[in-house]
C-alpha positions as CSV (number, residue, x, y, z in Angstrom):
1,X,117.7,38.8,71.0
2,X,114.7,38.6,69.0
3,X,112.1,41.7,70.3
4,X,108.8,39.8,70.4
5,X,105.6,42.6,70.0
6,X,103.6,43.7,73.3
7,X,100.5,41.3,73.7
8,X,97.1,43.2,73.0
9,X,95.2,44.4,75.9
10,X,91.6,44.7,76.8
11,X,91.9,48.0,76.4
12,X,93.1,48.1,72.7
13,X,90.1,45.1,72.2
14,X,87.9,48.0,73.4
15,X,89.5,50.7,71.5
16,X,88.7,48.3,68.3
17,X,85.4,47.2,68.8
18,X,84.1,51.0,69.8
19,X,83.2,49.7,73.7
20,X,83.7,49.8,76.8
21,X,86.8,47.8,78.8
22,X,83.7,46.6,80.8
23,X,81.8,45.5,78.4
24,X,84.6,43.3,76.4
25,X,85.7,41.8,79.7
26,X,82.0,40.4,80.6
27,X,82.0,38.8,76.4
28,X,85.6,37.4,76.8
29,X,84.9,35.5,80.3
30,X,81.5,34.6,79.2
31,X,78.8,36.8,81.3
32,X,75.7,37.9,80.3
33,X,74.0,40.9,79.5
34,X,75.7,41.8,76.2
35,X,73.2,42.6,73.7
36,X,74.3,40.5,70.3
37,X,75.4,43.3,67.5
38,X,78.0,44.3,70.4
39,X,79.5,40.7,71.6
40,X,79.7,40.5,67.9
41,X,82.2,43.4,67.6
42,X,84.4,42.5,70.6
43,X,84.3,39.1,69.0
44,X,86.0,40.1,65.7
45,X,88.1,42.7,67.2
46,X,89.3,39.6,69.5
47,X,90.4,38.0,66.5
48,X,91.8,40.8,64.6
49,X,94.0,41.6,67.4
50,X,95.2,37.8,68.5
51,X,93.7,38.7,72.2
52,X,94.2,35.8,74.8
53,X,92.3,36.7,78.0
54,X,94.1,36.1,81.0
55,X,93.6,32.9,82.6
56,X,94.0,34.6,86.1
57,X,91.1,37.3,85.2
58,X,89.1,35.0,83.8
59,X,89.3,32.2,86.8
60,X,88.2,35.2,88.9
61,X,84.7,35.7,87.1
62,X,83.8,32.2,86.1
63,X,85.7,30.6,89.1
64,X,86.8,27.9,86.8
65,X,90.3,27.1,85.4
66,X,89.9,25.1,82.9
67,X,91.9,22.7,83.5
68,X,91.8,19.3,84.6
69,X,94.7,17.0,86.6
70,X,94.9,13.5,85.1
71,X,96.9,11.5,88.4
72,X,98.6,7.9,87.2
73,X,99.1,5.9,90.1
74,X,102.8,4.5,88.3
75,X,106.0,5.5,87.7
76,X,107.6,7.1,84.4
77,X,108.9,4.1,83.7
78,X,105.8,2.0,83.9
79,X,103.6,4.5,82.1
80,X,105.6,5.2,78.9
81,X,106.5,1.8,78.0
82,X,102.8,0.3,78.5
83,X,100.4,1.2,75.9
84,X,97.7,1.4,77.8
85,X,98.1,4.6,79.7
86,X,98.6,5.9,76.3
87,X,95.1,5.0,74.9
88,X,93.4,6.2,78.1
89,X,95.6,9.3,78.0
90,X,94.7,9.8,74.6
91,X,90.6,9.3,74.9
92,X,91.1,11.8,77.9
93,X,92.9,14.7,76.1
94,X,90.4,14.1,72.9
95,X,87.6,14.9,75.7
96,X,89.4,17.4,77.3
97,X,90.2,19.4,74.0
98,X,86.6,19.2,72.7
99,X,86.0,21.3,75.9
100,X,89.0,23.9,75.4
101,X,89.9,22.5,78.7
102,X,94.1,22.0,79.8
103,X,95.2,18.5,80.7
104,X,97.4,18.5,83.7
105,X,99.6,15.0,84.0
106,X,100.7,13.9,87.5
107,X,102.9,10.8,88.1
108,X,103.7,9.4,91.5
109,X,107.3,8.0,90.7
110,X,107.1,6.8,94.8
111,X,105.4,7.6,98.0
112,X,107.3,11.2,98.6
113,X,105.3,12.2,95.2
114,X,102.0,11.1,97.2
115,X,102.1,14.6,99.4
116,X,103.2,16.9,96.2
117,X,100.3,15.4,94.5
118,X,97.6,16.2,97.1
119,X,98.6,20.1,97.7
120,X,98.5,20.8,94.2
121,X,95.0,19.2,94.2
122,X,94.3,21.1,97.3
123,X,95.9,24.5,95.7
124,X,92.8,25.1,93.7
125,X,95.0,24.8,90.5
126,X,92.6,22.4,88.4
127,X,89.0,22.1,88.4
128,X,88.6,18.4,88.9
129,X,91.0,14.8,88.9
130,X,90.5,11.8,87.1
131,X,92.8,9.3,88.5
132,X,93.7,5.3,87.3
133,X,96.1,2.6,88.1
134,X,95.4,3.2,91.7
135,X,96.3,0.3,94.0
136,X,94.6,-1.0,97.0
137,X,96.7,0.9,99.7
138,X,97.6,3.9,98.0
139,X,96.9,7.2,99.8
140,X,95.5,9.2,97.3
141,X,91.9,9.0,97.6
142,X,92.4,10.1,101.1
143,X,94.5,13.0,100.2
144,X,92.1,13.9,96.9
145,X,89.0,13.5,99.4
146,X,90.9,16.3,101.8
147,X,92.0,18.5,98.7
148,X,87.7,18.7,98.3
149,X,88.4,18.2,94.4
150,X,85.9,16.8,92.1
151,X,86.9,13.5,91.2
152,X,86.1,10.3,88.5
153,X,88.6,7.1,89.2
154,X,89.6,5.0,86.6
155,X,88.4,1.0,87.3
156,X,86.2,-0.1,90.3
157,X,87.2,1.3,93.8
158,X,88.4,-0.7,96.2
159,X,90.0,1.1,99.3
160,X,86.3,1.5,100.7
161,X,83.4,-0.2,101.8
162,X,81.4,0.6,98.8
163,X,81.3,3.0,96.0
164,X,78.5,4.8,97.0
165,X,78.7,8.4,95.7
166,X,82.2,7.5,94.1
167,X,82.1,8.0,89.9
168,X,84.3,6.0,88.2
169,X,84.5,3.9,84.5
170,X,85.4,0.7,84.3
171,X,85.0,-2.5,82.2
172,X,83.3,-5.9,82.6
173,X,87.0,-7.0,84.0
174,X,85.1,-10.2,85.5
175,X,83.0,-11.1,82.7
176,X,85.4,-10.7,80.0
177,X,87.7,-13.2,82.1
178,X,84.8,-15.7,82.2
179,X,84.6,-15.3,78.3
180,X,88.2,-16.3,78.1
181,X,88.2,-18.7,80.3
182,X,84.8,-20.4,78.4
183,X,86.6,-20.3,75.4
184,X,89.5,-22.5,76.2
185,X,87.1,-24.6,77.9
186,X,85.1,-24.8,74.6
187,X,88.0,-25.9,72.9
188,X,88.9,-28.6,75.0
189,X,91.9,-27.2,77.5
190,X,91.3,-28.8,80.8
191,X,94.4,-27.8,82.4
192,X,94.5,-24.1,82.2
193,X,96.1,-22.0,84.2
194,X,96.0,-18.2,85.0
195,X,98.7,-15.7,85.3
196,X,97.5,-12.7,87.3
197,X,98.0,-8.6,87.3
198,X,99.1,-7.3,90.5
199,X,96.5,-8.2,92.7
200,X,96.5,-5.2,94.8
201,X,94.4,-3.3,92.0
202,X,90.7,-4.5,91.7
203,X,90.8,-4.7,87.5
204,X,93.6,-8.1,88.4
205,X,91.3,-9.0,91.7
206,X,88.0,-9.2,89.4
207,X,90.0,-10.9,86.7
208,X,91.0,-13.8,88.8
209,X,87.3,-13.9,89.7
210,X,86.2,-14.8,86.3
211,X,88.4,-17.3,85.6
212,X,87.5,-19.2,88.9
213,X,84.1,-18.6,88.0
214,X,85.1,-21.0,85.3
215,X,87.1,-23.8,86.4
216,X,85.8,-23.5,90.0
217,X,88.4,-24.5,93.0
218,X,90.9,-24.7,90.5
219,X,94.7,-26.4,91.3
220,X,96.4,-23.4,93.2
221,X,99.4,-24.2,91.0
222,X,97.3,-23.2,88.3
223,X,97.1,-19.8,89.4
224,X,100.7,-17.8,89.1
225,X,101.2,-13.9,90.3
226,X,102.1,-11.3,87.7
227,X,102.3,-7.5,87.7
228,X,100.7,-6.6,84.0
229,X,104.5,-6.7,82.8
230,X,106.0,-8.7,80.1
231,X,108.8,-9.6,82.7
232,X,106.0,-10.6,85.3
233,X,104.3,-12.7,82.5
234,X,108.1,-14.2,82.0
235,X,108.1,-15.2,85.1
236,X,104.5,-16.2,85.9
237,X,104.6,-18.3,82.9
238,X,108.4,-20.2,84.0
239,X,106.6,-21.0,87.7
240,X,103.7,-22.3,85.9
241,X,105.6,-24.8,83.5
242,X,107.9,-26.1,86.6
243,X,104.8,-26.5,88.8
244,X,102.6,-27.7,86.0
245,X,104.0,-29.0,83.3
246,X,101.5,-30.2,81.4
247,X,99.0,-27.1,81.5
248,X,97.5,-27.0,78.0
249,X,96.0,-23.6,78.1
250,X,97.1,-19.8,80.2
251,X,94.8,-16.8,80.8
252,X,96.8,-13.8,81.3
253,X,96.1,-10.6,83.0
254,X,96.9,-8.7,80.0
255,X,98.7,-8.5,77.0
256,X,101.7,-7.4,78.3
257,X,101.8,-10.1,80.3
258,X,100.4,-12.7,77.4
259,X,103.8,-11.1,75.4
260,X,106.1,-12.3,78.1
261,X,104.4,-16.1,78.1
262,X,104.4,-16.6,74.7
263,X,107.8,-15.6,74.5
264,X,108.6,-18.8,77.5
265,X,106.7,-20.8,75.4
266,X,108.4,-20.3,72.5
267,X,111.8,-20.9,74.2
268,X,110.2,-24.2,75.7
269,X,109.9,-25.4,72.1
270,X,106.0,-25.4,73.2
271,X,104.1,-24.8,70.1
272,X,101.2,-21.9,70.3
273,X,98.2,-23.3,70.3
274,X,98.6,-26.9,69.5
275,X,100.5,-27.5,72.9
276,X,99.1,-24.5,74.8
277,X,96.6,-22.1,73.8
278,X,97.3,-18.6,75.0
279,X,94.2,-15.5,76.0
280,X,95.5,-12.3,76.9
281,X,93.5,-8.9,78.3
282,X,93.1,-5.3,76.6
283,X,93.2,-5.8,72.8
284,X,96.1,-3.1,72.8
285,X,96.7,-3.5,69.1
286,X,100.8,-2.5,69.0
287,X,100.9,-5.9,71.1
288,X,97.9,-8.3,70.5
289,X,98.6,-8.1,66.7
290,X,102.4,-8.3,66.9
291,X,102.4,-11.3,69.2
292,X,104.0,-14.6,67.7
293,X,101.1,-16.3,67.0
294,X,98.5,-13.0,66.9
295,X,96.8,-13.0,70.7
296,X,93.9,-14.0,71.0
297,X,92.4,-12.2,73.7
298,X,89.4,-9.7,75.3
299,X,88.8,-6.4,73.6
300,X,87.7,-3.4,76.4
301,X,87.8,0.1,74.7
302,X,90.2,2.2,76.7
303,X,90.3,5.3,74.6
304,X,86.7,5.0,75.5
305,X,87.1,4.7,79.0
306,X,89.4,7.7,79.1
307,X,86.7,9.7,77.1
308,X,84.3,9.1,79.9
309,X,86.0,9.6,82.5
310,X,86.8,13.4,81.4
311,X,82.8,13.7,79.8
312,X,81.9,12.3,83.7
313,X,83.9,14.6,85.3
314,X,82.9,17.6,82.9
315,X,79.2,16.9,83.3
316,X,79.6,17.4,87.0
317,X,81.1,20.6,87.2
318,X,79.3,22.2,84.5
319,X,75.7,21.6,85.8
320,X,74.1,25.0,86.4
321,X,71.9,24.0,89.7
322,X,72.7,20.5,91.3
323,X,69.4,21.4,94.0
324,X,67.0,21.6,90.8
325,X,65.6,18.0,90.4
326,X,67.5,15.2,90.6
327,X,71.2,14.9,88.8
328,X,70.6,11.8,86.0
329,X,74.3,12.0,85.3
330,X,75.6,8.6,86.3
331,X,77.8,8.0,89.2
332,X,79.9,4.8,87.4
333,X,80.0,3.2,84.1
334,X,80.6,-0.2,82.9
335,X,81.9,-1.0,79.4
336,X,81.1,-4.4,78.1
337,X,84.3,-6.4,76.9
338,X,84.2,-9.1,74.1
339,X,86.7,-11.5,72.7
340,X,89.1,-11.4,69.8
341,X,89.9,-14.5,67.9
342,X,93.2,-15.1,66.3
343,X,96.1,-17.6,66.0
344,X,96.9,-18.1,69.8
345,X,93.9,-20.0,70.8
């Protein structure tokens, strides 16, 4: 075995910089009252030495421990294979870092993970949550709201009666469905049909808004359940072909699901656009440009949404005095959307 050499102590810190233990513990945890010539010593000897205060110590005097719990409402399964939780993951951490602050990643693989979930929250582990991908009967703002944790949801709420008081990011999920929608319209689809997310999560509920906002008490056989899978969008887009066969344009949820109708399309012999046109959801580049023809579809920024879910939940527990004046940071944010033209429609 390989002898690794003791870590440097507080003490030797002290030793180097000429002060006292005291006065290197208030520089390293960030208090006050260190006049600049000495914080300036403690500061090189820090780095001279490697010293990493200890988190435990350190928690004590700022009561902070800088670290954050991101909670995905999926499985394993569903989260590394879809793109998407890897953007927002991605805009999270870049946030996260920028504010030497740990990332924490909690899945619920099923509803015995629901309980695990909310006593770490309520262990006073983590400083705040940001949670997405939640689903309209899911337990865990009840358990998060117990825990006492701050908290900024990923997409709309929609397990209460409002969202007073609730700070969340989302995008313009039902106008950018209305801009999809317009467009086939514009290019003269009258039979287009829609292929859902799951519709127990708000960003599918909103989505199937727009598009009836669109083409109004639309054929129900239009309208075809997926999950934001490219299986779902398989099969979404098979019902839609036997129950309307001549449909010359599809809306999908997603992407994902856009993927999985093309790919039915294709083995239809339908040709992509001149038989059906084809608008997906996200603008996830790895699948809207790798699509056979390149999707067309609605661009919402999700490393975006990811960074301001974290700079949300940051601004929230670093503000000084909440009683002085009133708090401008803002409770929820909407991202506008916009649509992407290529090949499919």
């Amino acid at each position: 075995m390989t002898e690794t050499a003791p870590r440097p102590t507080l003490e030797a810190v002290a030793a180097r910089a000429g002060v006292s233990r005291a006065t290197v513990s208030r520089v390293v945890n960030g208090g006050d009252g260190v006049r600049r010539p000495l914080a300036e010593r403690v500061l090189q000897a820090v780095e001279e030495l490697g010293y990493v205060p200890n988190q435990a110590a350190r928690s004590l005097v700022t009561k902070r421990h800088d670290a954050v719990a991101v909670v995905i409402a999926e499985p394993e399964t569903r989260v590394f294979a879809d793109p998407f939780f890897g953007l927002q993951l991605r805009g999270i951490s870049k946030e996260l870092t920028a504010h030497d602050t740990q990332l924490v990643l909690l899945l619920t693989e099923g509803r015995d993970d629901h309980a695990r979930v909310g006593r770490y929250l309520a262990g006073g582990h983590v400083d705040g949550a940001l949670v997405f991908s939640l689903h309209l009967d899911d337990p865990l703002p009840g358990l998060i709201q117990r825990a006492g944790v701050p908290t900024v949801f990923g997409g709309r709420p929609g397990w209460s009666d409002g969202t007073h008081g609730i700070a969340y990011v989302d995008s313009d999920n039902r106008g950018g469905a209305r801009e999809a929608v317009r467009h086939l319209a514009d290019l003269g689809r009258t039979r287009i049909g829609h292929i859902t997310g799951a519709l127990d999560q708000t960003s599918a509920a909103d989505r199937l808004d727009g598009y009836r906002d669109v083409v109004g008490d639309a054929d129900p056989r239009l309208i075809a359940e997926g999950d934001f899978t490219p299986a779902g969008g398989e099969r979404a887009m098979r019902e839609l072909l036997e129950n309307r066969p001549g449909l010359d344009a599809v809306f999908a949820a997603n992407d994902l699901t856009a993927s999985g109708a093309l790919r039915v399309l294709r083995e239809r012999g339908l040709r992509v656009p001149e038989d059906v046109a084809v608008v997906g959801f996200d603008d996830m580049l790895p699948v809207a440009e790798q699509t056979d023809p390149p999707l067309t579809t609605v661009r919402q920024n999700i490393e975006k949404m990811g960074r301001l879910m974290a700079r949300l939940l940051l601004r929230g527990l670093d503000r000084d005095d909440p009683e002085e004046g009133a708090d401008d940071t803002p409770r929820s944010i909407v991202l506008p959307t916009t649509l992407v033209r290529r090949a499919s429609a």
